[in-house]
N, C-alpha and C positions, 0 to 999 in steps of 0.2 A: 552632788547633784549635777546633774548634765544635759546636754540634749542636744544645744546647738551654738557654738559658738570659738570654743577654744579646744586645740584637738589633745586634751592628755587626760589622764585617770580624773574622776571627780571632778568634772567641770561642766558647762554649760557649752554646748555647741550648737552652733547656729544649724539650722535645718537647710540651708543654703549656701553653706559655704564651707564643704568638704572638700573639694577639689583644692588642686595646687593652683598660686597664681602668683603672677611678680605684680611688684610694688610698681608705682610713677618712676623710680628710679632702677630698677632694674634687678632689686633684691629680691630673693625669691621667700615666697612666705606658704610656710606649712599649713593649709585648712587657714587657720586664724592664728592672728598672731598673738602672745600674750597681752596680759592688759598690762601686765607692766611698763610694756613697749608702748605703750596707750594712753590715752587720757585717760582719767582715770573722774573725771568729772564731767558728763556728757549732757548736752541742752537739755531743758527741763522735760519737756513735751514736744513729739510728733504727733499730731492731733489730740486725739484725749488718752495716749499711752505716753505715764510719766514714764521717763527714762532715767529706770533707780540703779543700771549700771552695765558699762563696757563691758560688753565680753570679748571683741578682739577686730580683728582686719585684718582682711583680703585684699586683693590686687585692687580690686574696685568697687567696694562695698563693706560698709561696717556693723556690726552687729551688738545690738543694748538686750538687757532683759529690760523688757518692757510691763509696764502695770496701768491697767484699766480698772479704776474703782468706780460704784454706781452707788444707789442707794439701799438703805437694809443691809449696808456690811458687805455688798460685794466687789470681791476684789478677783482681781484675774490677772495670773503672771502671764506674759505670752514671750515670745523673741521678735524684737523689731529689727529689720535687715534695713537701712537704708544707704543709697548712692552715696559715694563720695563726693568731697567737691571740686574734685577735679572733673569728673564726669559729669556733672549735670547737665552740662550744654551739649556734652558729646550724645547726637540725634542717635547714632547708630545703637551705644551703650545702654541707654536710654528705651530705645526700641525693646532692647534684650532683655532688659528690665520688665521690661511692661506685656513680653511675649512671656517671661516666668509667669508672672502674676493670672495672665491668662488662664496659659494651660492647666497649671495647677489648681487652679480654684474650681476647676471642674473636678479635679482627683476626692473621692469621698471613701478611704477603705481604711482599715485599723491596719494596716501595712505602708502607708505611705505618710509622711508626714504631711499634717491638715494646714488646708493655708486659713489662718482667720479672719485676713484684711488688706486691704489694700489702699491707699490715700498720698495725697501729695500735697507738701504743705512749704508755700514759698521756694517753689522749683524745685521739692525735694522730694522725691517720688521713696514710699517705703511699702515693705512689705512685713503684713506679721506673720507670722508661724506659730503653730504648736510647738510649747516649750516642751522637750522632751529630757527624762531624768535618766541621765545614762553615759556609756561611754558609744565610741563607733569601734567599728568590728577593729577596724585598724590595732588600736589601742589595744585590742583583744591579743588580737594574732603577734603582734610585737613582746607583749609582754609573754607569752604562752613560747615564742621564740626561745625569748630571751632565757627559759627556765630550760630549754630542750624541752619543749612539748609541745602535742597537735593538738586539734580539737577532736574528738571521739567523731568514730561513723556516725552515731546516731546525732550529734549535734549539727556534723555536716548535713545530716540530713531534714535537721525540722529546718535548720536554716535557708535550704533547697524549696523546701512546701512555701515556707514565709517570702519567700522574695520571688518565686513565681507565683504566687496570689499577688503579689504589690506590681509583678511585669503584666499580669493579665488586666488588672484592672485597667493599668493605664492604657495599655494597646487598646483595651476595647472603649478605651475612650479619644482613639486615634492619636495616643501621645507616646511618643520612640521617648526614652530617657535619653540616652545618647554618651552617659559619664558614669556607667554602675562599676562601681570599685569597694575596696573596703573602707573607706572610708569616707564611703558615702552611704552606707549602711548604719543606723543607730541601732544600739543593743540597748533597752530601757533596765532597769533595777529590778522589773516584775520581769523580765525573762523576752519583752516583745522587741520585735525584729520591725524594723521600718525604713521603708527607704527616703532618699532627703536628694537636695541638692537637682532642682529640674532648672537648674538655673542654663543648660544648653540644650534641652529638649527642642523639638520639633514636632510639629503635628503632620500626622500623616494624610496630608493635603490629596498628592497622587491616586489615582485611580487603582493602582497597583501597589500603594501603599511604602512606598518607593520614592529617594529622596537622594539627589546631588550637590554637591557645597562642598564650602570650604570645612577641612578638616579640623575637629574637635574632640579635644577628651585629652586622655592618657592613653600613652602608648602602648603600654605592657598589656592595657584592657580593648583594647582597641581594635576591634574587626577587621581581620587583614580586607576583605573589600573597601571599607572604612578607607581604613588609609591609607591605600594602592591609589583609591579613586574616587574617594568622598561619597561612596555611595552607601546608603543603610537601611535598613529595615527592621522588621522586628527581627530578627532573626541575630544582626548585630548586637541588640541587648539580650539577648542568651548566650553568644558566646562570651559577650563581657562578664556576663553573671555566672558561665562558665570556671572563665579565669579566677573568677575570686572564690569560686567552691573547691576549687582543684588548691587552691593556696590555702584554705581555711583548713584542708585537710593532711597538706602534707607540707605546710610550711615554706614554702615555696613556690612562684609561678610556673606555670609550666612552660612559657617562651620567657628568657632569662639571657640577654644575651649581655656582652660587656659595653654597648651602646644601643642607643635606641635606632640605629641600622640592624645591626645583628638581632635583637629581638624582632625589628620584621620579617627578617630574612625565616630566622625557625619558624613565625608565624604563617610566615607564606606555603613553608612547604609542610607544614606539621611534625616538625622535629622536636619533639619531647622525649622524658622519661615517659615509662607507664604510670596511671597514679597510683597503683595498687605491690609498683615495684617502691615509688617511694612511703606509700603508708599501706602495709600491707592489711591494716585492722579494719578498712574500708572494703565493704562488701562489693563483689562484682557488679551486681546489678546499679547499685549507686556510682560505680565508679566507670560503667559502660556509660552512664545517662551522662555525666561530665565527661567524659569523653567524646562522643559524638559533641555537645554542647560548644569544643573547642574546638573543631573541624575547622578547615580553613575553607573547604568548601560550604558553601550556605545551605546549602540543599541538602547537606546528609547531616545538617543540625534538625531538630525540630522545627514543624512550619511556624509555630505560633507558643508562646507561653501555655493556651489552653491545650495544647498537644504533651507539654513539658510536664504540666499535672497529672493528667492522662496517666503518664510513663510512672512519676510519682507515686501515685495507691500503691504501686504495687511494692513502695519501700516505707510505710508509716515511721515517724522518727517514733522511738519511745514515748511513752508519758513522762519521763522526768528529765529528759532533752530541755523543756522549757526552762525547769527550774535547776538544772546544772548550768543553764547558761546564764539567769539573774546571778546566781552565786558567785558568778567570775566576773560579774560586773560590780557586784559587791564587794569582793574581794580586793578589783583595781581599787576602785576607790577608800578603802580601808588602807592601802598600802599607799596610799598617797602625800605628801606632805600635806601639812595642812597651811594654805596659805592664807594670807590676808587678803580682805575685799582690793585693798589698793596691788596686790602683786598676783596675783589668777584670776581674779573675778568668779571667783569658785563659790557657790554655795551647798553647804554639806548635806548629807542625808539627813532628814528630823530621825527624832528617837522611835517616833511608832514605825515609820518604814524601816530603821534597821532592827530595831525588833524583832517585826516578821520576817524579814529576809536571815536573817539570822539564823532562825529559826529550822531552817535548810539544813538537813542532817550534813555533818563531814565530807560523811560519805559521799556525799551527792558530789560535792567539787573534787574529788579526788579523783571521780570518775570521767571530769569534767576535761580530760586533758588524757593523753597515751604519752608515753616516753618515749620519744623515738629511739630508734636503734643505733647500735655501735657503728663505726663508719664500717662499708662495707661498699661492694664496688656501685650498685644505685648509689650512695651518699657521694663516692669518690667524682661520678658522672656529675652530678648535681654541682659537687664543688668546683669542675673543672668546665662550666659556664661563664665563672668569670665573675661574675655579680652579686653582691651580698641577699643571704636571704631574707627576704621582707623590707627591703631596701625603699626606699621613698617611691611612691607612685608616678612619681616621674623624675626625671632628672633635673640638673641645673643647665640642662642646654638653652638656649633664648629661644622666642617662637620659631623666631625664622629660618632657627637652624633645620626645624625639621622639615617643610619641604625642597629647603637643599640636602638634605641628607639621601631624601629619597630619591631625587633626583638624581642626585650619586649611585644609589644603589642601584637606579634602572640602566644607568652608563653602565657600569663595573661589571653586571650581570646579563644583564640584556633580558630580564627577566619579565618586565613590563612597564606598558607606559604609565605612566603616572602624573594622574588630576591634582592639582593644590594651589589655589584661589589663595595668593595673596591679601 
């Protein structure tokens, strides 16, 4: 069972805390850290959500399954995120906190993850979320790697419909994501796609929908306007949502370079493979719509997510797209160890959900994955980027490294100035 909390097969992942982040001290930690590395005995109560157990930490924020019982037997599992305490006094941290809780509480779609609360108890500001039972696509694509396999045209493609329904809704409620990656995407056990982690969105304030700052996210997903110049729009969260359909499909990102200079550098000028050179079993049409979608110009992406469905109709994913992809979230978590509450913080599918998932002919997962091909010169090109594929969403560089980096890269090249707001 999963949703939001700790990033591997069969856990609970927190809806807010997919991104990479470093510790107080400087260690860098993947989504959540295990609970092992954790208290494994967490305060009783944040308001009236008993907190029955750790599921992991982040750079600045930690996350419990939470439970609210009421009268007549009802009980309601949620995820409680709350500040560290290092952070509680930090105003700015703080702020950020309280701008997630915001935005999202307006978000209401079966593609986003639900916020259910928000409250602050003796300077401890938390946030709940929908528990969600799954793995994130992350998990997906790595282990689908790790066997030499992609995910089928048609999976790339419901996955395309689902996460542009989850970008529309939010734009048309003036909220950029800002951080769409795979593993900020949840896969539930019934086959549902949801997006998570608004923990650096921004509302689109501007008259033109249009926004300047300091630089945030992950690089590899990261709109070359983005981080040339801190500037975004919607348009930026389709190229990010780009990147991660172009990897869903062929295993790889399509700007990959052997530092996060060099992945600017292809991103700036759109130096890629084709994706249909590296998974040729991805229809043209699908695979022109991600391709424009990673354009480094903005303007010859889509104007808007409701443009991006638009294009969409005319590629329906199959009807059993859905349930090939519950199957491989069942399957992660099948091949999972089975751990103790004190060392994952894991709790397992019951019997009636793996019953029906179960239930999912063979077939259906077998189809749920293409074998990729023998090395061949696409595969040789791909390999001679430099960079493992599916590699962490970001690297171990420290923050600051990256606007000296770019900074570098505008010296070296003369290619362009470049905004970044320490």
């Amino acid at each position: 069972m999963s949703g939001q909390g700790l990033d591997g097969p069969g856990s609970l992942r927190h809806a807010s805390e997919g991104r990479s982040d470093r510790t107080p001290g400087g260690g860098r930690v993947e989504g959540m850290a295990p609970a092992s590395h954790a208290s494994t005995a967490p305060e009783d109560h944040l308001g009236e959500y008993a907190l029955v157990e750790r599921l992991g930490q982040g750079g600045m924020a930690e996350t419990f399954v939470g439970r609210r019982a009421g009268p007549g037997g009802f009980d309601q599992r949620v995820c409680v995120k709350r500040v560290l305490p290092l952070f509680r006094d930090d105003e700015e941290f703080v702020r950020l906190f309280l701008d997630e809780a915001r935005l999202t509480a307006g978000l209401a779609h079966v593609n986003v993850v639900q916020v259910v609360d928000f409250g602050e108890t003796e300077h401890c500001p938390y946030l709940v979320l929908e528990l969600v039972r799954g793995v994130d696509l992350r998990r997906v694509l790595r282990t689908a790697a790790t066997a030499g396999e992609t995910l089928t045209s048609g999976v790339v493609a419901y996955l395309a419909h689902e996460l542009a329904a989850a970008l529309d809704h939010a734009h048309s409620e003036s909220v950029i994501h800002r951080d769409i990656s795979p593993s900020n995407v949840l896969v539930s056990v019934a086959g549902e796609v949801k997006l998570t982690d608004f923990g650096i969105a921004k509302a689109l304030a501007q008259p033109k929908y249009t926004q300047t700052g300091v630089v945030k996210g992950k690089v590899p997903y990261m709109a070359p306007e983005y981080g040339r110049e801190g500037r975004f729009d919607r348009r930026s969260d389709l190229y990010a949502l780009g990147v991660t359909l172009f990897e869903a499909a062929a295993g790889r990102r399509p700007y990959q370079g052997a530092s996060e200079v060099e992945t600017l550098q292809q991103a700036l000028a759109g130096e890629h493979p084709p994706l249909r050179e590296l998974a040729p079993g991805v229809g043209p049409e699908l695979a022109g719509i991600i391709e424009r979608l990673i354009d480094p110009d903005p303007d010859r992406r889509p104007a808007d997510a409701r443009e991006l469905l638009a294009a969409l109709e005319e590629i329906p994913p199959p009807p059993t797209a859905r349930r090939i992809l519950a199957k491989r979230v069942v399957l992660e978590e099948r091949n999972a160890p089975s751990p103790s509450r004190a060392d994952g913080g894991t709790l397992r599918l019951e019997g009636t959900e793996r019953g029906a998932l179960e239930a999912i002919p063979e077939s259906a997962a077998s189809d749920a994955v293409t074998r990729t091909r023998a090395l061949e010169p696409a595969t040789a090109t791909r390999t001679q980027l430099g960079a493992p594929e599916l590699g962490p969403e970001t690297s171990g560089t420290p923050r600051w490294a990256l606007p000296a980096a770019i900074a570098v890269l505008a010296l070296v090249g003369g290619l362009l100035a470049w905004l970044v707001a320490s």
